[in-house]
C-alpha positions as CSV (number, residue, x, y, z in Angstrom):
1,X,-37.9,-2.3,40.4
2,X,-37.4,-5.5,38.7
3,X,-38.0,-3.7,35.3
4,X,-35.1,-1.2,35.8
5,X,-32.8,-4.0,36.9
6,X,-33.9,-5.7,33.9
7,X,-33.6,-2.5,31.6
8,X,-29.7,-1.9,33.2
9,X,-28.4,-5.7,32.4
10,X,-29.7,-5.4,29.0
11,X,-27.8,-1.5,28.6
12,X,-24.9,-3.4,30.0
13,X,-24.4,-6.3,27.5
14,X,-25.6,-3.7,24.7
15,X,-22.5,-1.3,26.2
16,X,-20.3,-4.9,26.2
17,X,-21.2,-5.9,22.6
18,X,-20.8,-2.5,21.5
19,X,-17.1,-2.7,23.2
20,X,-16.2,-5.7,20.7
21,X,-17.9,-4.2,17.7
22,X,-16.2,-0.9,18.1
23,X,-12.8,-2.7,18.1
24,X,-13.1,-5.4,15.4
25,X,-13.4,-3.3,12.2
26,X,-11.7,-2.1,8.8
27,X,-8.9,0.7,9.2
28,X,-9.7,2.8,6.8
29,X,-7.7,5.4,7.8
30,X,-4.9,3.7,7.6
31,X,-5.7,1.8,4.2
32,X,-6.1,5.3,3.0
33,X,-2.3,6.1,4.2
34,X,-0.7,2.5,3.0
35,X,-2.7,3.1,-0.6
36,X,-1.0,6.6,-0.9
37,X,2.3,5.3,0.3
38,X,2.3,2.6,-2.5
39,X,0.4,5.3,-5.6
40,X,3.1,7.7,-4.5
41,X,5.6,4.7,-5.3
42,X,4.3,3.7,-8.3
43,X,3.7,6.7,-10.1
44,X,6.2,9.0,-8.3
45,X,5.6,12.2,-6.0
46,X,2.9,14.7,-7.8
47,X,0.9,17.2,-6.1
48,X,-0.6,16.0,-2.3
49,X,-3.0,14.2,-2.7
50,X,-6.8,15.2,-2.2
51,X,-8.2,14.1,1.2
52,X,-11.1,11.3,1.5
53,X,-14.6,12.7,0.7
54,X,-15.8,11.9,4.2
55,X,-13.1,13.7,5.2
56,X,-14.4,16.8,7.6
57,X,-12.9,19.3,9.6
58,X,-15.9,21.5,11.0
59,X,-15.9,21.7,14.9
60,X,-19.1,19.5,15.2
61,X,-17.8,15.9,13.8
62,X,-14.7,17.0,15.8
63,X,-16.4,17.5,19.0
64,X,-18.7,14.0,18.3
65,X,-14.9,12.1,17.3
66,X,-13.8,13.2,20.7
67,X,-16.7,12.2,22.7
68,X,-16.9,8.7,20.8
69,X,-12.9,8.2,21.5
70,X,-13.9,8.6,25.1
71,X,-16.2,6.8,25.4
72,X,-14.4,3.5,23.2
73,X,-11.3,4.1,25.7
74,X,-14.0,4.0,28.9
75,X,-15.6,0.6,27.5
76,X,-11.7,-0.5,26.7
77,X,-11.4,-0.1,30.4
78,X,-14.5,-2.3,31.2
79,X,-13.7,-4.6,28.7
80,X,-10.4,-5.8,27.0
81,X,-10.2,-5.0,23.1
82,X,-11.1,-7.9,20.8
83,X,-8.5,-6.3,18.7
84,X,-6.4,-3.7,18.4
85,X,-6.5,-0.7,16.0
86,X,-4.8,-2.4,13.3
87,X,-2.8,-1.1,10.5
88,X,-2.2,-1.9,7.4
89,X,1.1,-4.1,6.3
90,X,2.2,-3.5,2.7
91,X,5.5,-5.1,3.4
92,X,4.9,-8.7,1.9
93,X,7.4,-10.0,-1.0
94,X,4.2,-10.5,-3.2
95,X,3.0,-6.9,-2.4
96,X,6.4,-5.7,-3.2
97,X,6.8,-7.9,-6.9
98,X,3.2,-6.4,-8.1
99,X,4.1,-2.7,-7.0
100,X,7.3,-3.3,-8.8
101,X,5.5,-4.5,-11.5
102,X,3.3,-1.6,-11.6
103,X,6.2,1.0,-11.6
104,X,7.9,-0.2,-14.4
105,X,4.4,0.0,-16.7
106,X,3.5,3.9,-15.0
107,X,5.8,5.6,-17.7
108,X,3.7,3.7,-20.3
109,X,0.2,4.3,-19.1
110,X,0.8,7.7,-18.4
111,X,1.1,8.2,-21.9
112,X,-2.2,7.1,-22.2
113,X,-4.0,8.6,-19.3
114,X,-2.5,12.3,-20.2
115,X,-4.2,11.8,-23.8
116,X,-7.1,10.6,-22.2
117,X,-7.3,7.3,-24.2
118,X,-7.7,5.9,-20.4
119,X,-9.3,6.8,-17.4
120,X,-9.7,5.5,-13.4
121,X,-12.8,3.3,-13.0
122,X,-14.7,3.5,-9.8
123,X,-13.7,-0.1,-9.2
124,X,-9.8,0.4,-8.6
125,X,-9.6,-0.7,-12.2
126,X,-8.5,1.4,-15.7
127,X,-10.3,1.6,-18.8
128,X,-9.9,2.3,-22.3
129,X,-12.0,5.7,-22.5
130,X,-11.1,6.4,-25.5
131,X,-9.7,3.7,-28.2
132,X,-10.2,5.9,-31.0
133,X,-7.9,8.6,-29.9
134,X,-5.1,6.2,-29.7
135,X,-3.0,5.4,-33.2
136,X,-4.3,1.8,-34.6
137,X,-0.7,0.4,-34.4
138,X,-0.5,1.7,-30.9
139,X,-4.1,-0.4,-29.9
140,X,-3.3,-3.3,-29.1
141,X,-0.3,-2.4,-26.8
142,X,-2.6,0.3,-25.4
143,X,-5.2,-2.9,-24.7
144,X,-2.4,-5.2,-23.4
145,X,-1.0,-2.5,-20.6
146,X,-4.6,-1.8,-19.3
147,X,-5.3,-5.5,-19.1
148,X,-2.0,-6.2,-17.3
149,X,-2.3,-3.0,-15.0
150,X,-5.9,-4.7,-14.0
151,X,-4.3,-8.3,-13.4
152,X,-2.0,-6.7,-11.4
153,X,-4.0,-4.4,-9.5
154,X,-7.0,-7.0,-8.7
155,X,-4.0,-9.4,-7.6
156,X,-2.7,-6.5,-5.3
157,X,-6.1,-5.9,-3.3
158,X,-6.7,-9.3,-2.7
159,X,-2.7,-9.8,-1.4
160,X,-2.8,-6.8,0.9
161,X,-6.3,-8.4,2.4
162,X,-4.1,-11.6,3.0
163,X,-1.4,-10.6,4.0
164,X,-3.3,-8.7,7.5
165,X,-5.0,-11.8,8.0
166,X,-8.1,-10.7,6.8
167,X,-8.9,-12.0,3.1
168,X,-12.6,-10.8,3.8
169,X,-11.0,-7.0,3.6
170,X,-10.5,-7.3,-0.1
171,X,-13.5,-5.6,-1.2
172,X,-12.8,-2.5,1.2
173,X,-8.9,-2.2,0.2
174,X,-10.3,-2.3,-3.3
175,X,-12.8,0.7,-2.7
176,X,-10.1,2.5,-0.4
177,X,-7.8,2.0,-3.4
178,X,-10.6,3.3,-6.0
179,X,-10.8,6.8,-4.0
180,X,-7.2,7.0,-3.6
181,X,-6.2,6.3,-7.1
182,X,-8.3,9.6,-8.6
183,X,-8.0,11.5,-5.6
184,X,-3.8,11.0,-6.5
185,X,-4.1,11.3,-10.3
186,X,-2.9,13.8,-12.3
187,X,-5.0,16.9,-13.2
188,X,-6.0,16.4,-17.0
189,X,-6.9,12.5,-16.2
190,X,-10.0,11.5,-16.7
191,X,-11.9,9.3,-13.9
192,X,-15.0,7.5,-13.1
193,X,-17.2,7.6,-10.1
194,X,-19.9,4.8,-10.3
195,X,-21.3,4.0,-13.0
196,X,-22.0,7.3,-14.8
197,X,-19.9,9.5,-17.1
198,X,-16.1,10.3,-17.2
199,X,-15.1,13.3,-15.7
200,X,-11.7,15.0,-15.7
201,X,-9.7,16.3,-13.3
């Protein structure tokens, strides 16, 4: 007897632990829909964009979202949220000067990516893919854009982390940014998922 009542407290603060857990994590989803929102901005409306790669839609992983929304709004009942679904704010003057930024260097770089002189790192970043394939007294401004466009994007991930209060979200809006910027690029660019070869949409 005394061993189920022991077994049932210890279920109980795991279900209780598991309440705050569930409810203090990174939105992804919505990082996902604020990193389109500002790609779309910066380099202008282009075909919709690909969904996430853990994207699914068979009736499975729907039937196993359902039951674990359920169950998260049952142990919401039991136990106030820690915190709220959040979403993502991309509203901030310092998010807004770098996306500005950003825009008025797209024009320049897409120049670039089209020729595939660049290409999408898997780090959020560009690259120079392809230096030789750019004209020698076009190098060094080719060299200059990428390097700003990287200054500017690192500067970006970090802000939007900061500005939702939760500078340890960098890395993630980074990565949620990496997916989103090939999954939004043009067909013809050419991309890079890890650390391997460039591939081209």
């Amino acid at each position: 007897m005394i061993r189920w009542i022991t077994t049932g407290i210890v279920v109980g603060c795991l279900a209780l632990a598991a309440c705050v857990t569930i409810n203090v994590y990174f939105p992804a989803a919505a990082a996902e829909k604020a990193a389109d929102r500002i790609i779309e901005d910066i380099w202008g409306p282009g075909k919709a964009a690909e969904p996430a790669p853990n994207e699914q839609s068979s009736l499975g992983i729907r039937g196993g979202e359902l039951m674990l929304t359920a169950l998260r709004g049952t142990l919401d009942f039991v136990v106030p949220a820690a915190q709220a679904q959040a979403d993502i704010d991309v509203s901030s003057p310092a998010i807004r000067t770098l996306t500005s930024s950003m825009k008025a260097r797209a024009a320049d770089l897409e120049q670039f990516f089209a020729s595939g002189a660049i290409g999408l790192t898997s780090d959020g970043l560009v690259d120079l893919r392809d230096v030789n394939s750019v004209p020698l007294a076009d190098r060094n401004r080719a060299r200059k854009l990428v390097a700003d466009e990287n200054a500017d994007r690192s500067a970006l991930y970090a802000e939007i982390a900061n500005a939702n209060g939760h500078p340890e979200w960098e890395s993630d809006i980074r990565g949620t940014f990496a997916q989103r910027w090939i999954a939004n690029a043009r067909a013809g660019w050419y991309y890079k998922k890890g650390s391997g070869d460039w591939a081209r949409k």
